[in-house]
mmCIF file as Biopython writes it, N, C-alpha, C and O atoms, coordinates in Angstrom:
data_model
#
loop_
_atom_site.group_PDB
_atom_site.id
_atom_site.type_symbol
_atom_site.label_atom_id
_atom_site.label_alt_id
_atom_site.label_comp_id
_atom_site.label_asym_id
_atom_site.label_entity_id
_atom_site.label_seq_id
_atom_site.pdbx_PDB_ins_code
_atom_site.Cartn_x
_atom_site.Cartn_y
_atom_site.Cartn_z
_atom_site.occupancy
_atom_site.B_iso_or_equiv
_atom_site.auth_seq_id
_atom_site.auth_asym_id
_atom_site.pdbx_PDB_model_num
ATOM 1   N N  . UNK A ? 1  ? -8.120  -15.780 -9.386  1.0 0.0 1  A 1 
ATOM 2   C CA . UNK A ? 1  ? -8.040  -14.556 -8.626  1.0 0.0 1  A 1 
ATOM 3   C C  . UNK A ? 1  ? -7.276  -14.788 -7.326  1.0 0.0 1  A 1 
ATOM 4   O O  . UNK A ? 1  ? -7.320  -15.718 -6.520  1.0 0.0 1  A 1 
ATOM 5   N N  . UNK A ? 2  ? -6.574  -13.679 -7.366  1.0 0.0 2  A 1 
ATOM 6   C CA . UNK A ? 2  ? -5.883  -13.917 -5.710  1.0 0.0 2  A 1 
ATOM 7   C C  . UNK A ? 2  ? -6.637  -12.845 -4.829  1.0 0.0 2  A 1 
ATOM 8   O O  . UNK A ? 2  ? -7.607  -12.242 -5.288  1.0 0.0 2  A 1 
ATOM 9   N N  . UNK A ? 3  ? -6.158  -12.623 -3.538  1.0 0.0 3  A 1 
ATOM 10  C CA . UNK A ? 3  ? -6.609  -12.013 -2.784  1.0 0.0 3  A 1 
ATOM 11  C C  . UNK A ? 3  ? -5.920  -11.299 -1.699  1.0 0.0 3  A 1 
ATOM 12  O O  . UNK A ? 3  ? -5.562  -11.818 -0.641  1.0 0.0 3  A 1 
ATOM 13  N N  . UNK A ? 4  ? -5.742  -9.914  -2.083  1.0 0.0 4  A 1 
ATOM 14  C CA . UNK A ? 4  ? -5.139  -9.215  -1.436  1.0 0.0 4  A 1 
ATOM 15  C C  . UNK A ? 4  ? -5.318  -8.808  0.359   1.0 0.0 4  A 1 
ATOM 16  O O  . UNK A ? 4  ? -6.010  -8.151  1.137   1.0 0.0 4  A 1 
ATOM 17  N N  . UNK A ? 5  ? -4.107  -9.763  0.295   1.0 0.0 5  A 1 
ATOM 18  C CA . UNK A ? 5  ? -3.875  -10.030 2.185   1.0 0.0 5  A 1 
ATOM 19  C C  . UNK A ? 5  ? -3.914  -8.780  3.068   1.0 0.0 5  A 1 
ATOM 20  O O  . UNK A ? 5  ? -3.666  -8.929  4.264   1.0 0.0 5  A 1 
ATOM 21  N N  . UNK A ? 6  ? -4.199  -7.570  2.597   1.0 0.0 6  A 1 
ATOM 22  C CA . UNK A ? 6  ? -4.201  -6.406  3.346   1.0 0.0 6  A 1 
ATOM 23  C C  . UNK A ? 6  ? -5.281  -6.092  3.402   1.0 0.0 6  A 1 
ATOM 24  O O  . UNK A ? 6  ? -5.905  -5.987  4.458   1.0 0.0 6  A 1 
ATOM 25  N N  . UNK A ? 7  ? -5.865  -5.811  1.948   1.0 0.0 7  A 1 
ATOM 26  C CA . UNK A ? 7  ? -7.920  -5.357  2.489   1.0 0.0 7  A 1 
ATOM 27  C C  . UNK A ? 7  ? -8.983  -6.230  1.910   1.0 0.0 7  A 1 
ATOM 28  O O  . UNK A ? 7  ? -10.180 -5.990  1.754   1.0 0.0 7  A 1 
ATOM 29  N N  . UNK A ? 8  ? -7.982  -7.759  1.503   1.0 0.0 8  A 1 
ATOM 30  C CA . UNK A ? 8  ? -9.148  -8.957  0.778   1.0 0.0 8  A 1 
ATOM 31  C C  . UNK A ? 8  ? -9.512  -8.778  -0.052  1.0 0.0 8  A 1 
ATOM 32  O O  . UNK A ? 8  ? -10.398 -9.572  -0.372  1.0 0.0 8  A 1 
ATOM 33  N N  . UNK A ? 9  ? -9.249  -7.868  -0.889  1.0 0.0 9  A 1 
ATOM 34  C CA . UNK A ? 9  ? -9.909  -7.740  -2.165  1.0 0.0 9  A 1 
ATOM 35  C C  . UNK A ? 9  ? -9.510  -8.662  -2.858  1.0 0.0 9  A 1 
ATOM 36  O O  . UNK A ? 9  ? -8.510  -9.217  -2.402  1.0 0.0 9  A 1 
ATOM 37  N N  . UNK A ? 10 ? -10.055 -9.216  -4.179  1.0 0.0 10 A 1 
ATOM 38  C CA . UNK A ? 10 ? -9.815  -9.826  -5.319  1.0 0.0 10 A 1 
ATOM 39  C C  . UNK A ? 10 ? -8.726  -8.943  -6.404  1.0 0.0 10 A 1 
ATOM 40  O O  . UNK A ? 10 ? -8.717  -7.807  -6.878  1.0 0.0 10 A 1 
ATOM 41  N N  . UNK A ? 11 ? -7.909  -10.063 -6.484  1.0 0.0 11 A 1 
ATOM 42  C CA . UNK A ? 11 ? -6.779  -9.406  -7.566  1.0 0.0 11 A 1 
ATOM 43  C C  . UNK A ? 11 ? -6.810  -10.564 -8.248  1.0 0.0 11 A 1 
ATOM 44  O O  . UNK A ? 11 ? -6.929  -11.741 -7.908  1.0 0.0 11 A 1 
ATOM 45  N N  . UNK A ? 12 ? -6.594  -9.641  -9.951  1.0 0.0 12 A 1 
ATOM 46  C CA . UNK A ? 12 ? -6.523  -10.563 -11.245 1.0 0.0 12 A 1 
ATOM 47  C C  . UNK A ? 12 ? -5.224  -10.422 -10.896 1.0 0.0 12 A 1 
ATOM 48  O O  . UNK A ? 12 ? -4.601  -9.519  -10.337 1.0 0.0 12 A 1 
ATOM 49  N N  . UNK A ? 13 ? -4.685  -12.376 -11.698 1.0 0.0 13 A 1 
ATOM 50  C CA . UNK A ? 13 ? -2.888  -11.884 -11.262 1.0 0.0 13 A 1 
ATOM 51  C C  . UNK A ? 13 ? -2.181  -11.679 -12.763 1.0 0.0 13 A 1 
ATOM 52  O O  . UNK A ? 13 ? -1.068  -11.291 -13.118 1.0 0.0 13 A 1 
ATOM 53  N N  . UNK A ? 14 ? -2.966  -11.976 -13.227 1.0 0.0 14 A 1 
ATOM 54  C CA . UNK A ? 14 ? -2.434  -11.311 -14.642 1.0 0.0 14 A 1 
ATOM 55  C C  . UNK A ? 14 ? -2.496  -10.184 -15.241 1.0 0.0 14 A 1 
ATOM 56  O O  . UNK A ? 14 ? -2.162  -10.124 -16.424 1.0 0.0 14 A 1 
ATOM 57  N N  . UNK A ? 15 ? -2.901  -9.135  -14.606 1.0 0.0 15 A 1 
ATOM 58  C CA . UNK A ? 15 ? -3.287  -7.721  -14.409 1.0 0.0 15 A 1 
ATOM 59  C C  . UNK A ? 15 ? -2.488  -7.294  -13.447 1.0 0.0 15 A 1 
ATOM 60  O O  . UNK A ? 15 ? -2.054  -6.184  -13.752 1.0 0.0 15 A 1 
ATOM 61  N N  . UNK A ? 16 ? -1.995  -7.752  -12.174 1.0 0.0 16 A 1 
ATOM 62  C CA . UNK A ? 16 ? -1.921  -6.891  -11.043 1.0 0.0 16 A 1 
ATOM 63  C C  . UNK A ? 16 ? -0.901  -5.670  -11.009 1.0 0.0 16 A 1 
ATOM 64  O O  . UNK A ? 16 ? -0.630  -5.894  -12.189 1.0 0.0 16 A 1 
ATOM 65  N N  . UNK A ? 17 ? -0.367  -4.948  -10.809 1.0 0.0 17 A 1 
ATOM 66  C CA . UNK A ? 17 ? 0.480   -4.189  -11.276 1.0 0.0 17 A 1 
ATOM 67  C C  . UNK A ? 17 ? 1.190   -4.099  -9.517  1.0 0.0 17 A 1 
ATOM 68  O O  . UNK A ? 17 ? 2.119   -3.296  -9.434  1.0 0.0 17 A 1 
ATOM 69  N N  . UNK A ? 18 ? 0.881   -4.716  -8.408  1.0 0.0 18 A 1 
ATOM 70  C CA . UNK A ? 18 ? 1.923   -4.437  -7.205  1.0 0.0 18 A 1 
ATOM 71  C C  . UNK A ? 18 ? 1.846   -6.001  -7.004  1.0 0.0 18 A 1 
ATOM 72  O O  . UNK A ? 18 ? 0.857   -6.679  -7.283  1.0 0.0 18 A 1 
ATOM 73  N N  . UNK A ? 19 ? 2.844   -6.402  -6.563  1.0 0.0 19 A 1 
ATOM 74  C CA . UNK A ? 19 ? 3.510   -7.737  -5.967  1.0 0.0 19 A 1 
ATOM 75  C C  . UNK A ? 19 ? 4.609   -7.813  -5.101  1.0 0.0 19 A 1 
ATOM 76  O O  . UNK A ? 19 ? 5.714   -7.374  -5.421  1.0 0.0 19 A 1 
ATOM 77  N N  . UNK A ? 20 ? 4.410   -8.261  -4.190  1.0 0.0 20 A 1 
ATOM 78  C CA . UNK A ? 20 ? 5.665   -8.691  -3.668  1.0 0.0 20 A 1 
ATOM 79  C C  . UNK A ? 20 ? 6.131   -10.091 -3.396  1.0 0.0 20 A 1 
ATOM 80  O O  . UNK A ? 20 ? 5.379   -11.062 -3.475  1.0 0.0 20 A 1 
ATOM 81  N N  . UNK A ? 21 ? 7.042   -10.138 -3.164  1.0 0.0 21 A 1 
ATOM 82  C CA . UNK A ? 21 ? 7.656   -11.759 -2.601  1.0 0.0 21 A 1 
ATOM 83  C C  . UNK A ? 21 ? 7.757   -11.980 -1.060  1.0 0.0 21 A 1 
ATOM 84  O O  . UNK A ? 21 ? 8.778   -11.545 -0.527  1.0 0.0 21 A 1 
ATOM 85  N N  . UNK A ? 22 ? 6.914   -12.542 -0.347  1.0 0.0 22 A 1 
ATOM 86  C CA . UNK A ? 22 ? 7.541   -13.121 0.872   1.0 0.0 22 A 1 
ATOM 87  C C  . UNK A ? 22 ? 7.805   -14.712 1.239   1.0 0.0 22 A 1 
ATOM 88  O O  . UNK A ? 22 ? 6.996   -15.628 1.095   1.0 0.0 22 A 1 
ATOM 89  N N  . UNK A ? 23 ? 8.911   -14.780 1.661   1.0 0.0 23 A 1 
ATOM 90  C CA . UNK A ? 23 ? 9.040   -16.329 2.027   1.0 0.0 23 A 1 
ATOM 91  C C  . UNK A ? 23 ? 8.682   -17.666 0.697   1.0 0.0 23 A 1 
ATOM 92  O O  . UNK A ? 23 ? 8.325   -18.829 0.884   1.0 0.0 23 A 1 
ATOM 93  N N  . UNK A ? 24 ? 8.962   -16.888 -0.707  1.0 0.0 24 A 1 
ATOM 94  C CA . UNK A ? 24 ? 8.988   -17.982 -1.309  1.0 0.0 24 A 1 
ATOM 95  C C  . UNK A ? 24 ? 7.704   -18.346 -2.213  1.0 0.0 24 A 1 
ATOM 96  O O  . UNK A ? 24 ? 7.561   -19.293 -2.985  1.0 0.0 24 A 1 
ATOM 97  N N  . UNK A ? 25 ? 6.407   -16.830 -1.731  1.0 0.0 25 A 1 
ATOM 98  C CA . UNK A ? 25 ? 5.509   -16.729 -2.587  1.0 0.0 25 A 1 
ATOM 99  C C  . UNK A ? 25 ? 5.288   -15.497 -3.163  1.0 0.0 25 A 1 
ATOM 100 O O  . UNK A ? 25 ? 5.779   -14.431 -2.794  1.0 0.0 25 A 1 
ATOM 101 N N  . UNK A ? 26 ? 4.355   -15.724 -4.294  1.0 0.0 26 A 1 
ATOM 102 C CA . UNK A ? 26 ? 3.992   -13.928 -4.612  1.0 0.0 26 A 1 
ATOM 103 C C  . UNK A ? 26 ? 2.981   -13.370 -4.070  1.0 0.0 26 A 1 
ATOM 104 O O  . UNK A ? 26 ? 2.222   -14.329 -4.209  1.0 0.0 26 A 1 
ATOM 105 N N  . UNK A ? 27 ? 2.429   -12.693 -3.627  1.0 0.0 27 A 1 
ATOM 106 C CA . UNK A ? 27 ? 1.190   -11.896 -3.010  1.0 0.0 27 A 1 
ATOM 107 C C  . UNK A ? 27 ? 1.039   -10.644 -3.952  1.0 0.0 27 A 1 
ATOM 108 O O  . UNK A ? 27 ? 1.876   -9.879  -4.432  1.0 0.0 27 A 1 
ATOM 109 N N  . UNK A ? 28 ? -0.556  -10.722 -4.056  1.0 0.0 28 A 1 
ATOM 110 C CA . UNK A ? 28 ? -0.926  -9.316  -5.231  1.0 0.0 28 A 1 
ATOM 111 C C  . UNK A ? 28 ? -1.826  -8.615  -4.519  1.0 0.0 28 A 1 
ATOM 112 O O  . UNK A ? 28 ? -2.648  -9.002  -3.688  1.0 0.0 28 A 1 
ATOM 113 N N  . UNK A ? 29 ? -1.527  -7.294  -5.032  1.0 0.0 29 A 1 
ATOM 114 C CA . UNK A ? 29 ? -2.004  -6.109  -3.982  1.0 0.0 29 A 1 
ATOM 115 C C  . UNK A ? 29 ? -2.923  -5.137  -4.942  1.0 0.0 29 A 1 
ATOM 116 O O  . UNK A ? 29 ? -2.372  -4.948  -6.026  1.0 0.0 29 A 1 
ATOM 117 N N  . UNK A ? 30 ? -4.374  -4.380  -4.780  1.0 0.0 30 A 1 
ATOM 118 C CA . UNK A ? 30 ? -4.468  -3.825  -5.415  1.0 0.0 30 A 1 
ATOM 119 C C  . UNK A ? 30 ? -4.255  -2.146  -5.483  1.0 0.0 30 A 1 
ATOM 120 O O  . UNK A ? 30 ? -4.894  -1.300  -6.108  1.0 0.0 30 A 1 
ATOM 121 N N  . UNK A ? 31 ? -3.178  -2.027  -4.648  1.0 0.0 31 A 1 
ATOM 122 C CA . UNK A ? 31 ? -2.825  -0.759  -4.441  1.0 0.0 31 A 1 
ATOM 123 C C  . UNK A ? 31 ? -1.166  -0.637  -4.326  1.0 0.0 31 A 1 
ATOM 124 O O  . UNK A ? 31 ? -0.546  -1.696  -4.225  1.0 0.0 31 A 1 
ATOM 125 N N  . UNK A ? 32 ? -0.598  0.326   -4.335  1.0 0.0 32 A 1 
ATOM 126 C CA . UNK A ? 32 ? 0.434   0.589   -3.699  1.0 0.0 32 A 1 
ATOM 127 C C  . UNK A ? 32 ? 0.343   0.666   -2.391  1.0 0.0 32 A 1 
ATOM 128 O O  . UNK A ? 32 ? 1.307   0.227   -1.764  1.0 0.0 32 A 1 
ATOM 129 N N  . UNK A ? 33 ? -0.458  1.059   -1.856  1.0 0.0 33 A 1 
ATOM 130 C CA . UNK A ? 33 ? -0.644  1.262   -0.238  1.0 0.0 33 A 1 
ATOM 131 C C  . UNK A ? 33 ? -0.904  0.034   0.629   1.0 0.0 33 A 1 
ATOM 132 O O  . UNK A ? 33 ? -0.746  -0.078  1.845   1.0 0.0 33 A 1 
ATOM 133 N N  . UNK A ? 34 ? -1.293  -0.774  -0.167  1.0 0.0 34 A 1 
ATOM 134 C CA . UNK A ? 34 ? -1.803  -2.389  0.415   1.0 0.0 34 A 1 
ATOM 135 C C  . UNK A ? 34 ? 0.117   -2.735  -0.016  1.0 0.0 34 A 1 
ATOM 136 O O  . UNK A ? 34 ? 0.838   -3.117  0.906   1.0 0.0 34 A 1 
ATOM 137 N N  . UNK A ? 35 ? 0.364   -2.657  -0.600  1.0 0.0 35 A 1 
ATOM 138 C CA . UNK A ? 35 ? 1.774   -3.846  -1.040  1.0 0.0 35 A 1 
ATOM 139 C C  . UNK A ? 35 ? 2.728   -2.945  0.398   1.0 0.0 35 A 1 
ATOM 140 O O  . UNK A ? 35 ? 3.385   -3.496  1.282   1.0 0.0 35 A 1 
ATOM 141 N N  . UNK A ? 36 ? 2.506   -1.520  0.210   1.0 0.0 36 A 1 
ATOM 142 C CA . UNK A ? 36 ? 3.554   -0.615  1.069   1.0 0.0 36 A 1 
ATOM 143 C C  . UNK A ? 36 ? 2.995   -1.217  2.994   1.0 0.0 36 A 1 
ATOM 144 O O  . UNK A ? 36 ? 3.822   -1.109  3.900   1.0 0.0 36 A 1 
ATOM 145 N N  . UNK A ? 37 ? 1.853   -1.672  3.223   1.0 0.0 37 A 1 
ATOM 146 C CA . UNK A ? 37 ? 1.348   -1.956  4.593   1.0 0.0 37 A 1 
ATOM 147 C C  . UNK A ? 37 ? 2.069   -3.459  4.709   1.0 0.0 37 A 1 
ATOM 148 O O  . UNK A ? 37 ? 2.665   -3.886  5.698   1.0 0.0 37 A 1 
ATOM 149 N N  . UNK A ? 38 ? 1.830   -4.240  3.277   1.0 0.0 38 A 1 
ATOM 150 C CA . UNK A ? 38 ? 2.500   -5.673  3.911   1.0 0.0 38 A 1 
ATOM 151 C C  . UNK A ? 38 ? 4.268   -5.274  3.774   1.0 0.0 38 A 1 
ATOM 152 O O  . UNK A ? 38 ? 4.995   -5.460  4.750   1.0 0.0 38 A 1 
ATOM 153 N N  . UNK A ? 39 ? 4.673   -4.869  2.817   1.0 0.0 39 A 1 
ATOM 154 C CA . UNK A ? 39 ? 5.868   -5.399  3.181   1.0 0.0 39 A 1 
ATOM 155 C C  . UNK A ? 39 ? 6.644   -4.305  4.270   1.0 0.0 39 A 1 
ATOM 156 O O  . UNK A ? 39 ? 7.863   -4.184  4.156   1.0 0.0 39 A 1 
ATOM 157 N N  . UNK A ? 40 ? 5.951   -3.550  5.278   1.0 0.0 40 A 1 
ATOM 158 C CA . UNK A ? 40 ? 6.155   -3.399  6.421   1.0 0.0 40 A 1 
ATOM 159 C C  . UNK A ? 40 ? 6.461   -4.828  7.507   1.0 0.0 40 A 1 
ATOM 160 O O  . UNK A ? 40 ? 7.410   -5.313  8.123   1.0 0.0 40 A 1 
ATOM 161 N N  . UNK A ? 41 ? 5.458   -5.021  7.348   1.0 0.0 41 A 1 
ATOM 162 C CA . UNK A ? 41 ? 5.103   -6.273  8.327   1.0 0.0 41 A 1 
ATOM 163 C C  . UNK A ? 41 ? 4.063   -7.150  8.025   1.0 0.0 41 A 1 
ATOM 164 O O  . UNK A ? 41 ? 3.023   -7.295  8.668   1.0 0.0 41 A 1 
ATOM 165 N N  . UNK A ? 42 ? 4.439   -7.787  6.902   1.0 0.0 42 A 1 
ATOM 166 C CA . UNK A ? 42 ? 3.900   -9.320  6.646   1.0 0.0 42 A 1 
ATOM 167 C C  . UNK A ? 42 ? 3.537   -9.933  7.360   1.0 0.0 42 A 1 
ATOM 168 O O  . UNK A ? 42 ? 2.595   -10.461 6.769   1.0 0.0 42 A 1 
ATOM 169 N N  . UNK A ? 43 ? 3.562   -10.431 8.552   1.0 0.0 43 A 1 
ATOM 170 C CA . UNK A ? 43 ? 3.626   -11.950 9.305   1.0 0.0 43 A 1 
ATOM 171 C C  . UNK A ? 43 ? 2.004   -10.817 9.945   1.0 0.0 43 A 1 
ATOM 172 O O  . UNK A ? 43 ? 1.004   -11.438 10.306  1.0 0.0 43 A 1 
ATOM 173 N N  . UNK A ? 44 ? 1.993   -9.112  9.991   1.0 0.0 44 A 1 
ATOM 174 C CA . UNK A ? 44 ? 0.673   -8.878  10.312  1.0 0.0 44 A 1 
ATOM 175 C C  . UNK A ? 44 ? -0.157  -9.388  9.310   1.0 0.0 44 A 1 
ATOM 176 O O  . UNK A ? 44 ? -1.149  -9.930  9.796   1.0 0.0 44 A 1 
ATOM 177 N N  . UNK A ? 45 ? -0.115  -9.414  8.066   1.0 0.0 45 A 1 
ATOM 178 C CA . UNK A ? 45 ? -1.427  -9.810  7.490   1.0 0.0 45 A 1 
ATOM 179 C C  . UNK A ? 45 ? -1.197  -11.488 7.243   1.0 0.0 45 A 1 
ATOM 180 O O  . UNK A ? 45 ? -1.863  -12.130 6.430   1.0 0.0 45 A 1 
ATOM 181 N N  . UNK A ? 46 ? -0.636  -11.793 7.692   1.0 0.0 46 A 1 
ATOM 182 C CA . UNK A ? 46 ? -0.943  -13.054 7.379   1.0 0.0 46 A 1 
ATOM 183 C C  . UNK A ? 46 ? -1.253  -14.107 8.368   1.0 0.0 46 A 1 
ATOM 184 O O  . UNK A ? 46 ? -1.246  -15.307 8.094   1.0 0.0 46 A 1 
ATOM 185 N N  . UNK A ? 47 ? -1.470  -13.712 9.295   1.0 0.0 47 A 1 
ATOM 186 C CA . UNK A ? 47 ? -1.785  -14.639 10.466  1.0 0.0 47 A 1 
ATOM 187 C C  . UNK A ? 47 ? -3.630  -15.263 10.509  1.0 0.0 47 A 1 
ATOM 188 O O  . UNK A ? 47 ? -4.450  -14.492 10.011  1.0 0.0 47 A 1 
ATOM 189 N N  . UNK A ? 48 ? -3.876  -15.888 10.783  1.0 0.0 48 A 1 
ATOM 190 C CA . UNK A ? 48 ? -5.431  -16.357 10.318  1.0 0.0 48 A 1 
ATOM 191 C C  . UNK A ? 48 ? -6.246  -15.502 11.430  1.0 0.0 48 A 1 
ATOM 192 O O  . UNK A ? 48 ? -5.808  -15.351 12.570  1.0 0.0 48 A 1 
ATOM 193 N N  . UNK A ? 49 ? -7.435  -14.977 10.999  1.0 0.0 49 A 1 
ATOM 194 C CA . UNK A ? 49 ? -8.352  -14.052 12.092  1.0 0.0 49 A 1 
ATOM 195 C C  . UNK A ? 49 ? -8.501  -14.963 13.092  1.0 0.0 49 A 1 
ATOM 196 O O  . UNK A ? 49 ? -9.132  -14.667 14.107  1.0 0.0 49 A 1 
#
């Protein structure tokens, strides 16, 4: 399971139906609205709390 960097949820990645690429990885989203918030501005969800 991965884990969607916008609201943490658990994503199957063999299911996921949104992905994007940043910097060389894939990130899985379980929404359109989570994939549409990161690839605004990535470096926001990915910074450690």
């Amino acid at each position: 399971m991965a884990v969607d960097p916008v609201c943490k949820m658990d994503v199957d990645e063999a299911s996921a139906k949104y992905t994007a690429e940043y910097q060389g990885r894939t990130y899985y989203f379980c929404a359109p609205g989570c994939k549409k918030l990161f690839e605004r501005d990535p470096e926001a969800y990915l910074k450690e709390p």
